[in-house]
N, C-alpha and C positions, 0 to 999 in steps of 0.2 A: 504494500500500500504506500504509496509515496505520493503528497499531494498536501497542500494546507488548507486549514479550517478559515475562511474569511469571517471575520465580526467586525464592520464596521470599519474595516481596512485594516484593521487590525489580524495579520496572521500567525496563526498557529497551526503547528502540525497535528497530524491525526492522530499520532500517538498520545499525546497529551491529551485530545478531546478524548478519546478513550478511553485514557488511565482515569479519570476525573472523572467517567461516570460510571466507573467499575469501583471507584471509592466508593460513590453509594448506593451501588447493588452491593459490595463487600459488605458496607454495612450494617444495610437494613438484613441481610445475609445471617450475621455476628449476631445482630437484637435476634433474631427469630433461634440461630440458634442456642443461645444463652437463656433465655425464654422454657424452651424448653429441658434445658438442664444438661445439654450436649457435651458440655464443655468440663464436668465430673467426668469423663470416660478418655478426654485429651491428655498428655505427658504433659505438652508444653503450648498451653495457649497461643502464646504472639507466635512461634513458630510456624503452628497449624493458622492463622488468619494471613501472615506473610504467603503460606500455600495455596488457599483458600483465593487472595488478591491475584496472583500469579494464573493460575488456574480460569477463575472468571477473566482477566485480561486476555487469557490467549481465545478465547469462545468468542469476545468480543470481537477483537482482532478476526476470527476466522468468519464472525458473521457480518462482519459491517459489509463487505461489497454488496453483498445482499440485501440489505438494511438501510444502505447510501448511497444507492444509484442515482448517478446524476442524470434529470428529464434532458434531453436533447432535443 
């Protein structure tokens, strides 16, 4: 994916628009599974949410063409 996010002339790249909204799908992610008590059965919390961010990025990353096609 190589290409920038235009805001107002302001550009930035896809990765960033990506990483930033895979923060808050990790998130609300983290709430739902702490919620349910998930997080008793983890070794090491931050490790498993660092995997967790990693993981949701790359789905991202493989759905966006899908997701971002540009109307021509």
């Amino acid at each position: 994916m190589i290409g920038e996010f235009n805001l107002y002339g302001i550009y930035f790249p896809w990765l960033l628009v990506l990483a930033v909204l895979t923060a808050g799908v990790a998130w609300v992610v983290r709430r739902l599974l702490a919620r349910v008590g998930f997080y008793r059965h983890v070794w090491h919390p931050a490790l498993f949410d660092l995997a967790l961010f990693v993981v949701l990025l790359y789905a991202a990353v493989q759905l966006s063409p899908y997701l971002f096609e540009r109307a021509v």
